[in-house]
N, C-alpha and C positions, 0 to 999 in steps of 0.2 A: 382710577385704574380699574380695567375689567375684571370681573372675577375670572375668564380664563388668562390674562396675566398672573394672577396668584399663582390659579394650577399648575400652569406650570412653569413659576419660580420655584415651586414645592418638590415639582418633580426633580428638576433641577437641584436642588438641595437635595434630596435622597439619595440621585444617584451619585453625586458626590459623598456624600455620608457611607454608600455604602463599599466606595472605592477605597475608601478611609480605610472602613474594619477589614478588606483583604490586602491592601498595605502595611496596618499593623499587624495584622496576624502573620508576618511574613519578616515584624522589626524584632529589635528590642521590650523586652518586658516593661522598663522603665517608659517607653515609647506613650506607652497609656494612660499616662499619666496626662497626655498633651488631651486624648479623649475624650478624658473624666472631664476637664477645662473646659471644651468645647459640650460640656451634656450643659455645665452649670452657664455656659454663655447662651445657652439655649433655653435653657431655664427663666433669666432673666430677659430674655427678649419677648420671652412669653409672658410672662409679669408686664411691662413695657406698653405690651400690644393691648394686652386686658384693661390696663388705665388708660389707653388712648380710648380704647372704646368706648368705657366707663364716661370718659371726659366728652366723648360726642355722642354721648347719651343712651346710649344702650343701655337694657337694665339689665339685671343678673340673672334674669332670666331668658333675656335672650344672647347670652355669652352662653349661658351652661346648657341649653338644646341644644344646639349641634355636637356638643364634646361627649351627650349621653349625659351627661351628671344633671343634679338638683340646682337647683339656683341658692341654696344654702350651703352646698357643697363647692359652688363655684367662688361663693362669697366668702368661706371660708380656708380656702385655698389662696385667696387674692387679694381679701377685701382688707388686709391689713396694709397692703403695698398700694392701696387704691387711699385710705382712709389717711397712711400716712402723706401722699400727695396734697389730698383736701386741707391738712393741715397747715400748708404753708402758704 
């Protein structure tokens, strides 16, 4: 896949995301709760993605360049969800 394929699935996903928060800001309080769900399904797709890469060989230092962070900082953020894979 191209990288502007990604861009713009990304964009794609934002402006959805951000349809989202002036739909809820217009629901239910309780509504947000569906939100919260989708921050943590988001969470875990990024966990996910970090082991696929991990897995096709990227090192942690080149996950953690582009995000700004340290490659310690990337490895500690992930490398428990990476490590626990390796184990099986």
């Amino acid at each position: 896949m191209a990288k502007s394929d990604h861009a713009e699935f990304i964009a794609f996903s934002r402006r959805i995301m951000r349809a989202l928060s002036t739909r809820l800001g217009q629901a239910d309080p309780e509504d947000l709760a569906e939100m919260i769900e989708l921050s943590r399904t988001l969470d875990s797709a990024i966990g996910a993605a970090v082991r696929a890469q991990r897995a096709n060989g990227f090192s942690w230092t080149e996950i953690a360049a582009p995000l700004g962070i340290s490659r310690q900082a990337a490895q500690q953020r992930w490398g428990k969800l990476v490590d626990k894979d390796d184990d099986k």
